[in-house]
C-alpha positions as a LaTeX table, in Angstrom:
\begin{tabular}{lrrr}
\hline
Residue & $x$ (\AA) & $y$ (\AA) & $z$ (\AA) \\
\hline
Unk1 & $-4.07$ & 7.31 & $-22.62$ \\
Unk2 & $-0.31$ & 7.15 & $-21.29$ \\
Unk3 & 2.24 & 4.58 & $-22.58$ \\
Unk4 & 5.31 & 4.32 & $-20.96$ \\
Unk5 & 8.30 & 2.29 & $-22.80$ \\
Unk6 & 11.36 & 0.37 & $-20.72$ \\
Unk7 & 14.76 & 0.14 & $-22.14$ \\
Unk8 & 16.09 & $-3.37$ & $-20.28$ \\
Unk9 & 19.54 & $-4.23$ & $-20.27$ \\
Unk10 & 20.23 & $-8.15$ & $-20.91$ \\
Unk11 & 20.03 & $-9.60$ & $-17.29$ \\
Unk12 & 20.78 & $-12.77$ & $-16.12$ \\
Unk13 & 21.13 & $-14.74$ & $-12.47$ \\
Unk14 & 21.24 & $-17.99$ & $-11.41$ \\
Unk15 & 18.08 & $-19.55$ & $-10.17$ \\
Unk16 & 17.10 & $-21.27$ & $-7.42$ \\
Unk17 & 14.78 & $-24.87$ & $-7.15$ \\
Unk18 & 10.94 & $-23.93$ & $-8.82$ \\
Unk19 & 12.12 & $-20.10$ & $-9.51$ \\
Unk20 & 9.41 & $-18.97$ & $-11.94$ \\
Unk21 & 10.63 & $-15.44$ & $-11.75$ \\
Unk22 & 13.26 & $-13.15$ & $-11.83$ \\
Unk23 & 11.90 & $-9.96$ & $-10.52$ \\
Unk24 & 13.87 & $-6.73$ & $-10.05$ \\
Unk25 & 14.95 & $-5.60$ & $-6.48$ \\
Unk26 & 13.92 & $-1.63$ & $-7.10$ \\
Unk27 & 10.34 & $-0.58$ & $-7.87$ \\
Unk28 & 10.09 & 1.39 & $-10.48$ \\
Unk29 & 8.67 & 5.18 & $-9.77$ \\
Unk30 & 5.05 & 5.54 & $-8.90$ \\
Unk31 & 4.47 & 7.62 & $-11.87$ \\
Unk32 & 5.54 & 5.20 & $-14.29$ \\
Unk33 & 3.48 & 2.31 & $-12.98$ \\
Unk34 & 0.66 & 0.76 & $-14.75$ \\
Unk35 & $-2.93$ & 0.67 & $-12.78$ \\
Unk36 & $-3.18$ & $-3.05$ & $-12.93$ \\
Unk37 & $-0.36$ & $-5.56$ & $-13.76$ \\
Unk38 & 0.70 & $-5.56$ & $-17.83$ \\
Unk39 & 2.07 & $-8.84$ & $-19.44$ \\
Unk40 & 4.15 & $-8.17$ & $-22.66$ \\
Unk41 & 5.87 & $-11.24$ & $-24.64$ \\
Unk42 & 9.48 & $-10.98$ & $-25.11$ \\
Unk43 & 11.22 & $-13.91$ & $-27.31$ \\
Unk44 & 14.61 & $-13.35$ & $-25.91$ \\
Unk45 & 14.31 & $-14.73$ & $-22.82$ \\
Unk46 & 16.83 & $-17.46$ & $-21.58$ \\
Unk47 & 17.13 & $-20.44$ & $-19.77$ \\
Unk48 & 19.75 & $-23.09$ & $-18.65$ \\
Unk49 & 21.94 & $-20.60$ & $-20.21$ \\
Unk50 & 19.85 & $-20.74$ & $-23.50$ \\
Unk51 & 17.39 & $-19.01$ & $-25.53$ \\
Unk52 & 13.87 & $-20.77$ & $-25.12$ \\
Unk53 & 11.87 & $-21.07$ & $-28.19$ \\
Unk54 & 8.47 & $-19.81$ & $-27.39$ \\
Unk55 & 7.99 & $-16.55$ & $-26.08$ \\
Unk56 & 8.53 & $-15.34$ & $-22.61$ \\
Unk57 & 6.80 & $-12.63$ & $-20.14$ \\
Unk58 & 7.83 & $-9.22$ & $-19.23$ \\
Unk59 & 5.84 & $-8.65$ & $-16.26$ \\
Unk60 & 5.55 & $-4.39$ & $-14.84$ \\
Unk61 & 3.42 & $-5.07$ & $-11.92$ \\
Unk62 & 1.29 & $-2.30$ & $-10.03$ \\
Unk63 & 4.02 & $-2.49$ & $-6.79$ \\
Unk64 & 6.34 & $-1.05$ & $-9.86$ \\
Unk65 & 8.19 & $-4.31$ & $-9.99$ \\
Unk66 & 9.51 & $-5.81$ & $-13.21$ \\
Unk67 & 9.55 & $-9.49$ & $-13.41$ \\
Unk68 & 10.63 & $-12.12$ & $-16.40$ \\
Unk69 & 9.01 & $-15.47$ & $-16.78$ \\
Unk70 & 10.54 & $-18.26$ & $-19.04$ \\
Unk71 & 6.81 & $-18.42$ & $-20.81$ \\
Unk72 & 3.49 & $-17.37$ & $-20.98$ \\
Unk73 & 2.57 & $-20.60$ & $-18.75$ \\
Unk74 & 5.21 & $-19.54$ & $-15.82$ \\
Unk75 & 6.85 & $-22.49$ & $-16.18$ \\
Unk76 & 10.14 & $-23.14$ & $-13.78$ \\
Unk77 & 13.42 & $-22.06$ & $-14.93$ \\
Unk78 & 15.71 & $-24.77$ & $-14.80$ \\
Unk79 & 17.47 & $-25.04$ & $-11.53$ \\
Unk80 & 20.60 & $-23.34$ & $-10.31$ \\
Unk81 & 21.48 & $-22.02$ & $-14.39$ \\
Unk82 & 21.60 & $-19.14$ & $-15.83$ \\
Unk83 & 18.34 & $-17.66$ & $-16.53$ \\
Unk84 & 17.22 & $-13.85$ & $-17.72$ \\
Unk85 & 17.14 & $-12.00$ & $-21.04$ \\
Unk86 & 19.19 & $-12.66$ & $-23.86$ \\
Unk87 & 19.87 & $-9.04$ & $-25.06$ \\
Unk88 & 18.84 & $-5.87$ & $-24.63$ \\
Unk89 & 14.74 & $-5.35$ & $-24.60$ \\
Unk90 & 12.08 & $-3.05$ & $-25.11$ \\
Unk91 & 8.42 & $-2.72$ & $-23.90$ \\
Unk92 & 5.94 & $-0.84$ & $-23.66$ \\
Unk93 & 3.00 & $-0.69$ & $-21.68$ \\
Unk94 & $-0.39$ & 1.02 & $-21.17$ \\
Unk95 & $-0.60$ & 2.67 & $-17.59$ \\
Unk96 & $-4.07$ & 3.16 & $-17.40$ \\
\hline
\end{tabular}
């Protein structure tokens, strides 16, 4: 099989009311995308300008998008703060 790792930079962004997501505005190339949507746990992820202490999700959907949930439950980042990775991240995924 083919595995495919991401280097991410820390991101972060302000959400907006019930954001569950931040997603990335560039699909990643078709080559490099998995055949069916890959969740990998990342425990750097922040919210309301914090680190959260379970783990989030990494998200590298089949549309080549990369999204970021707060936890494996897609619970709501906290409103109109900071939100995003804490530091630079790694994954890596199984395309299929």
């Amino acid at each position: 099989g083919k595995w495919v790792t991401l280097n991410l930079p820390a991101v972060s962004a302000t959400t907006g009311t019930g954001s569950t997501v931040l997603a990335s505005d560039t699909a990643l190339a078709a080559i490099v995308r998995p055949t069916s949507n890959q969740d990998l746990y990342c425990t750097l992820i922040l919210n309301n300008n914090a680190a959260v202490t379970v783990p989030g999700v990494i998200r590298v959907t089949t549309a080549g998008t990369v999204q970021i949930f707060r936890d494996g439950a897609a619970t709501a980042f906290t409103n109109s703060q900071p939100a995003g990775t804490v530091t630079n991240t790694s994954v890596t995924y199984f395309l299929g």
